[in-house]
DRENLUM-945692 format. One record per residue (C-alpha): residue number from 1; chain; x, y, z. Coordinates in steps of 0.02 Angstrom, whole numbers, always signed. Layout:
<rs>
<r><seq>NUM</seq><mol>A</mol><x>X</x><y>Y</y><z>Z</z></r>
...
</rs>
This chain:
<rs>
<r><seq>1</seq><mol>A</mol><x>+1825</x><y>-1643</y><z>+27</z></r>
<r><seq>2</seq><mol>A</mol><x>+1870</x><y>-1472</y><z>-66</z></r>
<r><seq>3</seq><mol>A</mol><x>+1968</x><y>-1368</y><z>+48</z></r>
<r><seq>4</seq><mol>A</mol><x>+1869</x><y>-1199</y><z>+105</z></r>
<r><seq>5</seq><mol>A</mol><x>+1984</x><y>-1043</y><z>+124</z></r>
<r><seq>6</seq><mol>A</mol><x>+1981</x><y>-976</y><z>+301</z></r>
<r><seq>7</seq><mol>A</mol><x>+1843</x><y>-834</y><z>+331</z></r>
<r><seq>8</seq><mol>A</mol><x>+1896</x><y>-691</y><z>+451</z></r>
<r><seq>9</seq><mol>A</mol><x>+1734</x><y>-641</y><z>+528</z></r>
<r><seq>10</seq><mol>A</mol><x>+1779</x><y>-517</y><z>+619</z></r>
<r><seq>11</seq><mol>A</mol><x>+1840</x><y>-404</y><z>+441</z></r>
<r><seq>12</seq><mol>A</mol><x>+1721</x><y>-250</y><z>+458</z></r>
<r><seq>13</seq><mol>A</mol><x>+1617</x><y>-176</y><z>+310</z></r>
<r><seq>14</seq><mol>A</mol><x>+1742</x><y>-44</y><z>+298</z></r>
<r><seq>15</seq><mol>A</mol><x>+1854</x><y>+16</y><z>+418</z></r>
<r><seq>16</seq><mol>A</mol><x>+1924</x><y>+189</y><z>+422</z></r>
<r><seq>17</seq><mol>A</mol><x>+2128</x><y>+146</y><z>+403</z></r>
<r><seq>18</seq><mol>A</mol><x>+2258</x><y>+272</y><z>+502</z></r>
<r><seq>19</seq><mol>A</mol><x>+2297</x><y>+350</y><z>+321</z></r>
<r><seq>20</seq><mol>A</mol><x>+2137</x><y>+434</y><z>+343</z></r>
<r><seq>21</seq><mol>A</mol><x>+2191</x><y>+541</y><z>+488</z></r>
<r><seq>22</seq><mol>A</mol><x>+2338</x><y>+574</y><z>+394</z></r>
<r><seq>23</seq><mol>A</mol><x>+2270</x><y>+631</y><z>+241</z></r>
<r><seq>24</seq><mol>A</mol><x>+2166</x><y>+753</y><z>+328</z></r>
<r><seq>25</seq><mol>A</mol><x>+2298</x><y>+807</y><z>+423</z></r>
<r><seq>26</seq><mol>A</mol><x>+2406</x><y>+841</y><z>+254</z></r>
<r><seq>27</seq><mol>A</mol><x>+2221</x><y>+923</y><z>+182</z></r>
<r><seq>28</seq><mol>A</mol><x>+2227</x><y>+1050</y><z>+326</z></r>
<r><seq>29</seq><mol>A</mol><x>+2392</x><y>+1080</y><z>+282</z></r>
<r><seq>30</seq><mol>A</mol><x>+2474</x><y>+1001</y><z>+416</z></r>
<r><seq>31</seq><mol>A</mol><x>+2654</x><y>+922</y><z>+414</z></r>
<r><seq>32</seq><mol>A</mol><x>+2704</x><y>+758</y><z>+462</z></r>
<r><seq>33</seq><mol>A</mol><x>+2793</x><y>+775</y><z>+619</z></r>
<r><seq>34</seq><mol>A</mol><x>+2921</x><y>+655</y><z>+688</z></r>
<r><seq>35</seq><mol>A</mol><x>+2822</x><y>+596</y><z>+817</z></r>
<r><seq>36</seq><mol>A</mol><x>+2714</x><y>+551</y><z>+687</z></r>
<r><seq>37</seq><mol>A</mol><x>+2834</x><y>+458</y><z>+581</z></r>
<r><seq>38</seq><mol>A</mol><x>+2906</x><y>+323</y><z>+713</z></r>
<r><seq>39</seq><mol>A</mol><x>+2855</x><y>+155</y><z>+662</z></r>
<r><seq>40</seq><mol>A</mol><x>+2983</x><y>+51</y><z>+602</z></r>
<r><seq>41</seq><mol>A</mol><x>+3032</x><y>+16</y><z>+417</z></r>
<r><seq>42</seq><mol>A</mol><x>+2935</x><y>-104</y><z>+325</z></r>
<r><seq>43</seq><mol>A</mol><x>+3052</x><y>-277</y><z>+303</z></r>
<r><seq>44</seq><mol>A</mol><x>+2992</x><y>-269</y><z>+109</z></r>
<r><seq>45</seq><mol>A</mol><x>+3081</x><y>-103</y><z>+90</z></r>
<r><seq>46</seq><mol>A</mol><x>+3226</x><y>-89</y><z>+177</z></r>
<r><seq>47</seq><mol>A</mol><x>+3372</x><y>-8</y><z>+93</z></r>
<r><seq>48</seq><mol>A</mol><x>+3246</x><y>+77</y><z>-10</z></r>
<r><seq>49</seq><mol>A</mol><x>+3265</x><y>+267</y><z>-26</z></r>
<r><seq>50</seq><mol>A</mol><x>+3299</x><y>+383</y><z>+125</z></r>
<r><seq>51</seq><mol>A</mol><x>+3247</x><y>+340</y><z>+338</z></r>
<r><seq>52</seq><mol>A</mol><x>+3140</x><y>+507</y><z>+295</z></r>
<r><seq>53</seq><mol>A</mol><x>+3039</x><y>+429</y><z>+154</z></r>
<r><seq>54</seq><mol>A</mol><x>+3021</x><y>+259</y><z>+224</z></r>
<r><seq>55</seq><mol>A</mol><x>+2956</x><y>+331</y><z>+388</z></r>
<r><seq>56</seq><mol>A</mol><x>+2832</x><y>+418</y><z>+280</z></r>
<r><seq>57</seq><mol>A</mol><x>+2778</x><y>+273</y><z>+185</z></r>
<r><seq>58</seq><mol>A</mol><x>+2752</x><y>+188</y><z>+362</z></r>
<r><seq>59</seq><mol>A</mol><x>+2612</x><y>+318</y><z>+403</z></r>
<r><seq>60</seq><mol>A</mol><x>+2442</x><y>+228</y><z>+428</z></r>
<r><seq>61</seq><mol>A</mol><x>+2533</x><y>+50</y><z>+458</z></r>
<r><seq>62</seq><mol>A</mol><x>+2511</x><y>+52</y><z>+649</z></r>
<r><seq>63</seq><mol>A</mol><x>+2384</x><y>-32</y><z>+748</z></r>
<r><seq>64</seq><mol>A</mol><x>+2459</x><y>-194</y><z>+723</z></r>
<r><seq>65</seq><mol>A</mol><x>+2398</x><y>-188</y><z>+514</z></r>
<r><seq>66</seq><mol>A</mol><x>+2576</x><y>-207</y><z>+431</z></r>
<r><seq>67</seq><mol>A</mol><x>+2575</x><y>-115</y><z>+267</z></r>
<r><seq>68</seq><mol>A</mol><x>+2681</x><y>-136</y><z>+116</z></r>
<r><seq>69</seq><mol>A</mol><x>+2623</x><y>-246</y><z>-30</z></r>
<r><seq>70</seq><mol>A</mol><x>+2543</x><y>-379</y><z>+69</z></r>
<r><seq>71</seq><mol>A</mol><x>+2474</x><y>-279</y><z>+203</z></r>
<r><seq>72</seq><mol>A</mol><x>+2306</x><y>-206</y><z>+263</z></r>
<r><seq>73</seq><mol>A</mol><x>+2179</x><y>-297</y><z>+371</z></r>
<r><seq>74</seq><mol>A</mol><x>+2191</x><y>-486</y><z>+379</z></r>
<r><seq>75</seq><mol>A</mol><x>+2300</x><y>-594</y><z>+275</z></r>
<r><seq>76</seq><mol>A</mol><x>+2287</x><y>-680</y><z>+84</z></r>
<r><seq>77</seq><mol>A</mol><x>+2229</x><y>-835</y><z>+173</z></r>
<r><seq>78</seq><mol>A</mol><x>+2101</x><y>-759</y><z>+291</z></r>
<r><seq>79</seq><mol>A</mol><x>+2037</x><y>-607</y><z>+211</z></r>
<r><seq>80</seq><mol>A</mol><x>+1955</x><y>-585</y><z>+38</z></r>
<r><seq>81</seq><mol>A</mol><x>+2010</x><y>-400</y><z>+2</z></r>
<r><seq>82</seq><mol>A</mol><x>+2198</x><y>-446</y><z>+64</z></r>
<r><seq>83</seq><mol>A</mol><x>+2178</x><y>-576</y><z>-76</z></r>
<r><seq>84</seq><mol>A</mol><x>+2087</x><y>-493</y><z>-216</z></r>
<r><seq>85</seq><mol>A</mol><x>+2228</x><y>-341</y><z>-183</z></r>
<r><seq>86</seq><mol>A</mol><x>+2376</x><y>-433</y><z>-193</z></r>
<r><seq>87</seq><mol>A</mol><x>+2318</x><y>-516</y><z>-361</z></r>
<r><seq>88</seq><mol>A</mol><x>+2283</x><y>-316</y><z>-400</z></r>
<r><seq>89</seq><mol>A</mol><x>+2464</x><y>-260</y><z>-348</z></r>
<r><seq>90</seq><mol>A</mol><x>+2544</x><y>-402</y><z>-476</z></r>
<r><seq>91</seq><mol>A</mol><x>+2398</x><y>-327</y><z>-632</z></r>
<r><seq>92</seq><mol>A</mol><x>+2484</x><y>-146</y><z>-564</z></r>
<r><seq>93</seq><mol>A</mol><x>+2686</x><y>-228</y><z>-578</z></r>
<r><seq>94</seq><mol>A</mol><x>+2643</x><y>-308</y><z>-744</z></r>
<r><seq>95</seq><mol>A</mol><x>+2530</x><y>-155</y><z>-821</z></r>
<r><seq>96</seq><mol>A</mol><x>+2711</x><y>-33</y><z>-796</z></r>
<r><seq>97</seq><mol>A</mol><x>+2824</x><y>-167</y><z>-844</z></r>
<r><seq>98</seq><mol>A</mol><x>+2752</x><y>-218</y><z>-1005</z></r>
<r><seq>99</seq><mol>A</mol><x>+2730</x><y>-33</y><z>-1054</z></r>
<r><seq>100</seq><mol>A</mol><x>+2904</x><y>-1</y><z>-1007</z></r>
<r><seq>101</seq><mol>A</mol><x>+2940</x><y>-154</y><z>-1120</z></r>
<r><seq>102</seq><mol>A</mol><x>+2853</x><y>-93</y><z>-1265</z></r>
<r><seq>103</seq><mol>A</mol><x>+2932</x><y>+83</y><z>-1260</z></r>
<r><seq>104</seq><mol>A</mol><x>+3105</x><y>-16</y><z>-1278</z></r>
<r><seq>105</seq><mol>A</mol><x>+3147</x><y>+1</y><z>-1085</z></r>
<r><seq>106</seq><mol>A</mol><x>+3189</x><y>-191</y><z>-1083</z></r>
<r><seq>107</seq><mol>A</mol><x>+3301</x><y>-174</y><z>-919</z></r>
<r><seq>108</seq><mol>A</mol><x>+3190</x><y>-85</y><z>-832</z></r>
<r><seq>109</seq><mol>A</mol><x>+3038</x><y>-180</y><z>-891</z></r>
<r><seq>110</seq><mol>A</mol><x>+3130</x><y>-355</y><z>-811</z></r>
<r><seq>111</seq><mol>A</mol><x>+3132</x><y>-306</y><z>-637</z></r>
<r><seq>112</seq><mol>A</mol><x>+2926</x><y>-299</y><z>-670</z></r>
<r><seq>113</seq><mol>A</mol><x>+2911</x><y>-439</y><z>-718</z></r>
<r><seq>114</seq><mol>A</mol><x>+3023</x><y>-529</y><z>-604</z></r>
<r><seq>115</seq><mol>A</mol><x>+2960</x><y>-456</y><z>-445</z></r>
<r><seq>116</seq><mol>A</mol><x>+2769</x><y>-520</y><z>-452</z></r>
<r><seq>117</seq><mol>A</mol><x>+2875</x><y>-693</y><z>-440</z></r>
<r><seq>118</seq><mol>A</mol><x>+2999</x><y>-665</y><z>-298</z></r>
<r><seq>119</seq><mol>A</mol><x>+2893</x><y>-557</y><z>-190</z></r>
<r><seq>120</seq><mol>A</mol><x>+2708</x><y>-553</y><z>-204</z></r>
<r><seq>121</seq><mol>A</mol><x>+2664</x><y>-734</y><z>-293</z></r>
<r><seq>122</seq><mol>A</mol><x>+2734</x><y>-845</y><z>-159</z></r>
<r><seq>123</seq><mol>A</mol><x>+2632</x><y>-769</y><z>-26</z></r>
<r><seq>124</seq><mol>A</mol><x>+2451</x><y>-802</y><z>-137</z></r>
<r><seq>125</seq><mol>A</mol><x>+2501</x><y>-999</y><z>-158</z></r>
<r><seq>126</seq><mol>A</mol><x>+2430</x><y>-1080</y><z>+32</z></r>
<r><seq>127</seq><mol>A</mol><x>+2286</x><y>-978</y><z>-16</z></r>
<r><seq>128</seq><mol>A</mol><x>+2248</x><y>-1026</y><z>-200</z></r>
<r><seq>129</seq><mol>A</mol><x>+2254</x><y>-1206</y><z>-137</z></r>
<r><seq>130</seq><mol>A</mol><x>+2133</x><y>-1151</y><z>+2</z></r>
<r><seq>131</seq><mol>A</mol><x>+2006</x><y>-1069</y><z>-106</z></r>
<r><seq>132</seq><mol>A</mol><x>+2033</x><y>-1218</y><z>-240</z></r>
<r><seq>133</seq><mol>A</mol><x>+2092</x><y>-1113</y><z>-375</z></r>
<r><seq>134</seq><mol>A</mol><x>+2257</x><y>-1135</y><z>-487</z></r>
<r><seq>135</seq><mol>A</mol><x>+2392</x><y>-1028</y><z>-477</z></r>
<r><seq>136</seq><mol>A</mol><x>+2477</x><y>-947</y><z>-648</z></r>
<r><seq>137</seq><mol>A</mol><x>+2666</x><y>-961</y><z>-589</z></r>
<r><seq>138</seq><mol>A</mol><x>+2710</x><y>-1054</y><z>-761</z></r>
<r><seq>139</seq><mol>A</mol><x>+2627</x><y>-922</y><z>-867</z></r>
<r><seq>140</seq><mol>A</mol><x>+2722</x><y>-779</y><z>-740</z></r>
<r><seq>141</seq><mol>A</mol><x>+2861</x><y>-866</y><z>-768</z></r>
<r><seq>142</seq><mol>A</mol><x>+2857</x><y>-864</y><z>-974</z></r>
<r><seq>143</seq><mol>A</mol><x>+2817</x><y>-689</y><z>-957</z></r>
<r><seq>144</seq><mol>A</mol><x>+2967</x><y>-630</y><z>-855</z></r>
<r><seq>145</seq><mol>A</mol><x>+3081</x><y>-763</y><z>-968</z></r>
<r><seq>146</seq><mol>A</mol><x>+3015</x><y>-701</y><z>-1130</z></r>
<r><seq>147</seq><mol>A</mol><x>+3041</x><y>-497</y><z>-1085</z></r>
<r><seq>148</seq><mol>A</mol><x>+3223</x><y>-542</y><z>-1015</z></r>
<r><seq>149</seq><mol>A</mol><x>+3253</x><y>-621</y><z>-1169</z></r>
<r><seq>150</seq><mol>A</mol><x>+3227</x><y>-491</y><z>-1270</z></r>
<r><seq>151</seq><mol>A</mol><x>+3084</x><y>-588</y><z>-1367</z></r>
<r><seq>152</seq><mol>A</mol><x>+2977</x><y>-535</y><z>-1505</z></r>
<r><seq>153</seq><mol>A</mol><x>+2820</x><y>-423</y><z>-1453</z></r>
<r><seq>154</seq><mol>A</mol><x>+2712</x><y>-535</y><z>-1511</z></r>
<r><seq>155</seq><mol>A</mol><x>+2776</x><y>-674</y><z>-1389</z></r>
<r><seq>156</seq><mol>A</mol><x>+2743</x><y>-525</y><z>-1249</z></r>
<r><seq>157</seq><mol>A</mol><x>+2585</x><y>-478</y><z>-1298</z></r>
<r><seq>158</seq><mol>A</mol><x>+2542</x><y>-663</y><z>-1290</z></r>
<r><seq>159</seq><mol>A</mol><x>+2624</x><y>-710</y><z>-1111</z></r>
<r><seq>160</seq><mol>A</mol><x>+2539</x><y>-550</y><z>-1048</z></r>
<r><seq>161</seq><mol>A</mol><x>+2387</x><y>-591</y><z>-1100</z></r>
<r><seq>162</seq><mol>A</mol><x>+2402</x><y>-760</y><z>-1024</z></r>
<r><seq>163</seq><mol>A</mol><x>+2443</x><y>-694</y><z>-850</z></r>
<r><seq>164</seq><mol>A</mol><x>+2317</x><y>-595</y><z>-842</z></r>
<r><seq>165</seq><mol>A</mol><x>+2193</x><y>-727</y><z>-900</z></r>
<r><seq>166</seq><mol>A</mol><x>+2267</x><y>-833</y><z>-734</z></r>
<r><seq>167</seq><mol>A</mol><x>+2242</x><y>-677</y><z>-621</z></r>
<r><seq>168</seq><mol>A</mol><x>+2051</x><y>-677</y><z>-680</z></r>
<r><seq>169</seq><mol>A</mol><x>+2030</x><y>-862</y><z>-631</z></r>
<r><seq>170</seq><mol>A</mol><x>+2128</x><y>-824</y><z>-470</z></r>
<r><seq>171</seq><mol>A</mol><x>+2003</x><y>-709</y><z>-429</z></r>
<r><seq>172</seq><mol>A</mol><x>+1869</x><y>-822</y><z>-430</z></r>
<r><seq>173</seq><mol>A</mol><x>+1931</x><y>-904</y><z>-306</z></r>
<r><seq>174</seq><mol>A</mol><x>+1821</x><y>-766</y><z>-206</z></r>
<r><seq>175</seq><mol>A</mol><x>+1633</x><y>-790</y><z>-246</z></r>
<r><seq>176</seq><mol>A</mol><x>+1568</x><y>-667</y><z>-390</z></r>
<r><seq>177</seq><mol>A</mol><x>+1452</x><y>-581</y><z>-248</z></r>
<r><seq>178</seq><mol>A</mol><x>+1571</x><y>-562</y><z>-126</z></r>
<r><seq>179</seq><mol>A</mol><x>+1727</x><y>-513</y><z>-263</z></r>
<r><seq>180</seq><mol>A</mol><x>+1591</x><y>-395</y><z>-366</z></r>
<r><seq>181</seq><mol>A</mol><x>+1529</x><y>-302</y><z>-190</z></r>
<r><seq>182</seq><mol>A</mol><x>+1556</x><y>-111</y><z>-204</z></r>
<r><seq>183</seq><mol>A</mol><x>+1622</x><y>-109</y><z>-50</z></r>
<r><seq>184</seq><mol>A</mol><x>+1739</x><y>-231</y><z>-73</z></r>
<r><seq>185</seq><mol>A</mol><x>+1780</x><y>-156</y><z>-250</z></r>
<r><seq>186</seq><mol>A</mol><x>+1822</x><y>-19</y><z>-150</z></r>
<r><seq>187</seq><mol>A</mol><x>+1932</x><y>-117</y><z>+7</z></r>
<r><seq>188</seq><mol>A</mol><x>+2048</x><y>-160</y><z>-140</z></r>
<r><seq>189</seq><mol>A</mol><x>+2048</x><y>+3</y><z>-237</z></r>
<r><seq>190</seq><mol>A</mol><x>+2109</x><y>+75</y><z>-53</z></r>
<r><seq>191</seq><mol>A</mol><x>+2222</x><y>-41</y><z>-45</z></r>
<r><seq>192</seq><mol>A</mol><x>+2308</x><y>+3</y><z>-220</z></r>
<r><seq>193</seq><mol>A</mol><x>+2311</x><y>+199</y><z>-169</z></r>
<r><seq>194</seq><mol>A</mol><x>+2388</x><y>+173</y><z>-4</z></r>
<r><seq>195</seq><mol>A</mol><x>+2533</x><y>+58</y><z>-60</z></r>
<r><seq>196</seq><mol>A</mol><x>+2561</x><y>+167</y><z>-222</z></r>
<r><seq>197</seq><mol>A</mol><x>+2572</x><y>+310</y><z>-92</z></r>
<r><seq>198</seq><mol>A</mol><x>+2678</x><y>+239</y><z>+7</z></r>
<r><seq>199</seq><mol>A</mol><x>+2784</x><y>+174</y><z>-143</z></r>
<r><seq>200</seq><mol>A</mol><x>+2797</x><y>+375</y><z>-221</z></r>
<r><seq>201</seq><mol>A</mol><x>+2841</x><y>+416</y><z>-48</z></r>
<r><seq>202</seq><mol>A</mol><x>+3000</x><y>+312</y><z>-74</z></r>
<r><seq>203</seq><mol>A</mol><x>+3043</x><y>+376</y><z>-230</z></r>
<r><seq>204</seq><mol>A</mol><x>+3012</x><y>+541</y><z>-243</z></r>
<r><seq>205</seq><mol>A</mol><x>+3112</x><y>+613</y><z>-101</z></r>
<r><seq>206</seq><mol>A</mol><x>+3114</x><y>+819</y><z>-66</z></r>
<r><seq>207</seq><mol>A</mol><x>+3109</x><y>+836</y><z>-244</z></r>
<r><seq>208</seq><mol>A</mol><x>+3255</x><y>+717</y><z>-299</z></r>
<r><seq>209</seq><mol>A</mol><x>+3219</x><y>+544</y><z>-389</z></r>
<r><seq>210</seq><mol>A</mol><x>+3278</x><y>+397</y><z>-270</z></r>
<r><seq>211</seq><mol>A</mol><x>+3195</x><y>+249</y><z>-332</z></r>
<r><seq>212</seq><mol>A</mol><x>+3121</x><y>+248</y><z>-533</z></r>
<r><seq>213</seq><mol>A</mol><x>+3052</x><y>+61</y><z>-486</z></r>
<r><seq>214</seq><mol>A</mol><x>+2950</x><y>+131</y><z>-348</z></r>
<r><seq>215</seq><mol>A</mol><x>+2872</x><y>+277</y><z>-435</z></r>
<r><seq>216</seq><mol>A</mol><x>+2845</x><y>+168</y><z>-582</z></r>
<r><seq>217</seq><mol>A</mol><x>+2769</x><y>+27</y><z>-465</z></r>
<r><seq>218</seq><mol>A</mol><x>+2656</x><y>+161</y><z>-387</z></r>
<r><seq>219</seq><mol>A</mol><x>+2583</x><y>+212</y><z>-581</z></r>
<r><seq>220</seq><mol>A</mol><x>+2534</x><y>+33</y><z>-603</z></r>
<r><seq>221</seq><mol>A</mol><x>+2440</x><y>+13</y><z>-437</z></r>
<r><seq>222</seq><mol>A</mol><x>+2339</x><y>+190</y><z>-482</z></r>
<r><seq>223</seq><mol>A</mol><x>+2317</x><y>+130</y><z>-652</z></r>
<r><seq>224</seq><mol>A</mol><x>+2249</x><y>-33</y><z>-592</z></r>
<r><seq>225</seq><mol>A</mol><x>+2141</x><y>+78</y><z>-447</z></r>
<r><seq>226</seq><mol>A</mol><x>+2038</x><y>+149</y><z>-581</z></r>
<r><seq>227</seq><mol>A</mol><x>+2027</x><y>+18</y><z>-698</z></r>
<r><seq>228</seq><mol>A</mol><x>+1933</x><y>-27</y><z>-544</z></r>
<r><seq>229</seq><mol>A</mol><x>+1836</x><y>+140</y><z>-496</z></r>
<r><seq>230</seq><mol>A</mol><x>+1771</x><y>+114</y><z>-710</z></r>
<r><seq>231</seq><mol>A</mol><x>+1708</x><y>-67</y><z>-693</z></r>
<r><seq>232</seq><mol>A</mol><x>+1598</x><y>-16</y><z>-533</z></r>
<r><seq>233</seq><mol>A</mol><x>+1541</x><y>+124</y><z>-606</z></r>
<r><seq>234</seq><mol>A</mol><x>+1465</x><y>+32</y><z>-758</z></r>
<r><seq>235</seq><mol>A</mol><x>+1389</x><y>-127</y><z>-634</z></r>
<r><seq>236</seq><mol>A</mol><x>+1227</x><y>-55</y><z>-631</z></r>
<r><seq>237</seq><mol>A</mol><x>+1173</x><y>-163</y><z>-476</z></r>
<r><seq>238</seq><mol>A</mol><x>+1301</x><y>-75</y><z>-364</z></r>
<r><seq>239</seq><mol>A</mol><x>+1292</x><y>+90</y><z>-423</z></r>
<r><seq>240</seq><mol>A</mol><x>+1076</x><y>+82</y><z>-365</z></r>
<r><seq>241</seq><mol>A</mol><x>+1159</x><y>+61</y><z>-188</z></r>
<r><seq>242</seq><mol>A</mol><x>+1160</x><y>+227</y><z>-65</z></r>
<r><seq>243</seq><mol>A</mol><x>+1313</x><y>+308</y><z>-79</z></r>
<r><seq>244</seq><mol>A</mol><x>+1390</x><y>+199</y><z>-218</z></r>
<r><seq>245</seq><mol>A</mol><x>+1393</x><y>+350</y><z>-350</z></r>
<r><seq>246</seq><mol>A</mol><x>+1441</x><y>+462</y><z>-244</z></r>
<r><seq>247</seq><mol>A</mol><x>+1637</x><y>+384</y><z>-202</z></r>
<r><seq>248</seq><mol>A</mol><x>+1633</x><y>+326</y><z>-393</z></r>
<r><seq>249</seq><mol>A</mol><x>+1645</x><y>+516</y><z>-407</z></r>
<r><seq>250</seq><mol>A</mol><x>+1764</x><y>+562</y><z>-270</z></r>
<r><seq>251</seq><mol>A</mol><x>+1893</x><y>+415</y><z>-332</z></r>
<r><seq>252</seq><mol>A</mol><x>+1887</x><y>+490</y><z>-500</z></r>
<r><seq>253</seq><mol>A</mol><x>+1909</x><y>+646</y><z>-454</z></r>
<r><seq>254</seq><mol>A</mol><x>+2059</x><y>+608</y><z>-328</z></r>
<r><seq>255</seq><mol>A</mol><x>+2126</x><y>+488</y><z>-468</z></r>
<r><seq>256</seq><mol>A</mol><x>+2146</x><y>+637</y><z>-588</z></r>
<r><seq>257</seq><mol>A</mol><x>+2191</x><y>+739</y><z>-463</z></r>
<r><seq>258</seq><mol>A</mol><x>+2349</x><y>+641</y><z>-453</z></r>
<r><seq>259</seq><mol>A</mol><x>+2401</x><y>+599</y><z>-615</z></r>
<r><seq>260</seq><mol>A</mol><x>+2543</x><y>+745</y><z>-632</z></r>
<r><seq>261</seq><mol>A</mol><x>+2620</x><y>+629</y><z>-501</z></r>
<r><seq>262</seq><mol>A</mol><x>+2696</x><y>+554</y><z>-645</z></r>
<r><seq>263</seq><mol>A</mol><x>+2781</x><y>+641</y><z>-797</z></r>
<r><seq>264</seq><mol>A</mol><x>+2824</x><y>+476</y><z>-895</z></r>
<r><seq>265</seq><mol>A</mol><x>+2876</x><y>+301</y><z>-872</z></r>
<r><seq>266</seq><mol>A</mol><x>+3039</x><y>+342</y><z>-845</z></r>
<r><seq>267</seq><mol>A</mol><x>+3064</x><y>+499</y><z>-725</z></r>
<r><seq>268</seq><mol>A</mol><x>+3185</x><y>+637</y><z>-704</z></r>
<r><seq>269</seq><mol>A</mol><x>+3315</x><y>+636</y><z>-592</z></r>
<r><seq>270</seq><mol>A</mol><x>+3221</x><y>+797</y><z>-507</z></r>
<r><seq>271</seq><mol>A</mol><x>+3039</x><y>+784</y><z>-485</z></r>
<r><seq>272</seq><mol>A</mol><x>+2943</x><y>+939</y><z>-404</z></r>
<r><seq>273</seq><mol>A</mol><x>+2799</x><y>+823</y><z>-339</z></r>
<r><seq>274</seq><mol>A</mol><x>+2721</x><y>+803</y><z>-152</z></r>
<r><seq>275</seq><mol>A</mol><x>+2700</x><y>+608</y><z>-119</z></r>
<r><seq>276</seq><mol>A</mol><x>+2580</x><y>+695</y><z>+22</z></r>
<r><seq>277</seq><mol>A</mol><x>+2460</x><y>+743</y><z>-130</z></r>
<r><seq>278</seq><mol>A</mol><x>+2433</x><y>+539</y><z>-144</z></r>
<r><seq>279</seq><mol>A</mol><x>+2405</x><y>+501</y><z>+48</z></r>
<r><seq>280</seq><mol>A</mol><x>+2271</x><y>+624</y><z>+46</z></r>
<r><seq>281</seq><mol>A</mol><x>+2198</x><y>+559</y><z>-111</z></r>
<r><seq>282</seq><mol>A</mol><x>+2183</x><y>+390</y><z>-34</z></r>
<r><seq>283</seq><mol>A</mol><x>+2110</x><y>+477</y><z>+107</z></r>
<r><seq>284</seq><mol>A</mol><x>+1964</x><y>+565</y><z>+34</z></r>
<r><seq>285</seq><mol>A</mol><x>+1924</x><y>+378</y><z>-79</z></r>
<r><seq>286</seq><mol>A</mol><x>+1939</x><y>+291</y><z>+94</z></r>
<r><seq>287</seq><mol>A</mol><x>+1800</x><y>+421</y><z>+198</z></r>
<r><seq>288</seq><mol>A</mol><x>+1712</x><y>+426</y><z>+31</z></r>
<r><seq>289</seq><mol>A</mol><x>+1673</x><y>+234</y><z>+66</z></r>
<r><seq>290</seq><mol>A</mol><x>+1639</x><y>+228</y><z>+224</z></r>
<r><seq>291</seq><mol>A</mol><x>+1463</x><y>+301</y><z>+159</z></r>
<r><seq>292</seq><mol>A</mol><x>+1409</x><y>+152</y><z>+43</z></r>
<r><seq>293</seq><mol>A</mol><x>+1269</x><y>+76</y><z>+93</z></r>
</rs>
């Protein structure tokens, strides 16, 4: 008998998140206030950046939700949208790091391609066997080996391309009607913006530079987010739904919005930039949602 991942019932059409109260808050031109910023770090970042900018990044994770990469409602194994977005997060880690690889940032590029592996992969395993789909940790693997090896682009191009063929198949592990579902196009795309906010929020710090693998982890995720926001916009089923068009149009506009967030692949030690700009960004997408039919 083929094993049938578990369904979480109760996982609501769409759910206004806690980010959205703070991204209106920041709209209005609010601050975020320590008594705001008091839930504790998340495990998957500690060490990373400044208390200041990790109790930032924790805005929106209470209620019991857990953010961070593998966070948001339900789990991999229980929720679709937990699952589709953490195959999203490793497109977003691998999208950076091969660019950073082809502009001769090899270093830089590794810890890319190593991290899908060690932090996000492992977790998506119990639930590829549940849904009865095969995992891609060999062709992960040749990627990350082949990059830190210094190996030809070709051999790259060719690993990439093979990862990202297993993250397709990985995906189907959610039924195309369920996976192609505007409003679970949008659950993931939500999901992107919130972590890449809360990963700028770690490395962009009062205007200083503290982590260059967060802010570059935070460009893939966006990158990824509106990769998505295109694809919906051209599925001409969705778009006849009420209210479809009309947060394809505030994404986009959010999404370019934001993209002074980032100067390069590589940042500046000193970076002028409000992660604020991309919690309310994510906010606007998220109420924008809420709408679809």
């Amino acid at each position: 008998m083929d094993k049938k991942p578990p369904r979480n019932d109760a996982e609501p059409r769409f759910r206004l998140h806690p980010v959205y109260r703070l991204g209106m808050l920041l709209a209005a031109g609010g601050t975020v206030t320590g008594a705001l910023a008091t839930d504790a770090p998340d495990p998957a970042h500690a060490g990373h950046g400044p208390a200041g900018a990790i109790q930032l990044a924790q805005i929106g994770a209470t209620e019991g939700e857990g953010e961070g990469e593998a966070g948001g409602e339900g789990t991999v194994m229980n929720s679709a949208a937990a699952y589709l977005a953490q195959l999203a997060l490793i497109r977003g880690h691998l999208d950076v790091g091969v660019d950073l690889y082809r502009e001769g940032h090899t270093e830089a590029a590794v810890t890319h391609m190593k991290h899908p592996g060690h932090e996000l992969y492992a977790g998506l395993v119990p639930a590829f066997e549940a849904r009865g789909v095969d995992g891609f940790a060999d062709a992960l693997e040749t990627l990350a080996t082949t990059v830190e090896e210094g190996g030809e682009r070709e051999a790259v191009e060719a690993a990439y391309t093979a990862v990202r063929e297993g993250i397709t198949a990985a995906e189907a592990g959610v039924p195309a009607e369920e996976r192609n579902d505007a409003i679970m196009q949008f659950r993931v795309i939500v999901r992107l913006m919130r972590t890449a906010a809360a990963e700028y929020a770690i490395a962009v710090v009062d205007g200083r530079m503290e982590n260059a693998h967060e802010y570059q982890d935070a460009l893939g995720f966006v990158r990824v987010a509106r990769r998505m926001v295109d694809r919906l916009a051209d599925d001409s089923e969705q778009t006849a739904r009420g209210g479809v068009n009309d947060a394809i149009a505030v994404a986009r506009t959010q999404l370019d919005e934001i993209r002074d967030l980032w100067v390069g692949l590589v940042p500046p030690d000193t970076l002028d930039r409000e992660p604020a700009r991309l919690y309310g960004a994510t906010a606007r997408v998220e109420l924008a949602a809420t709408a679809i039919d």
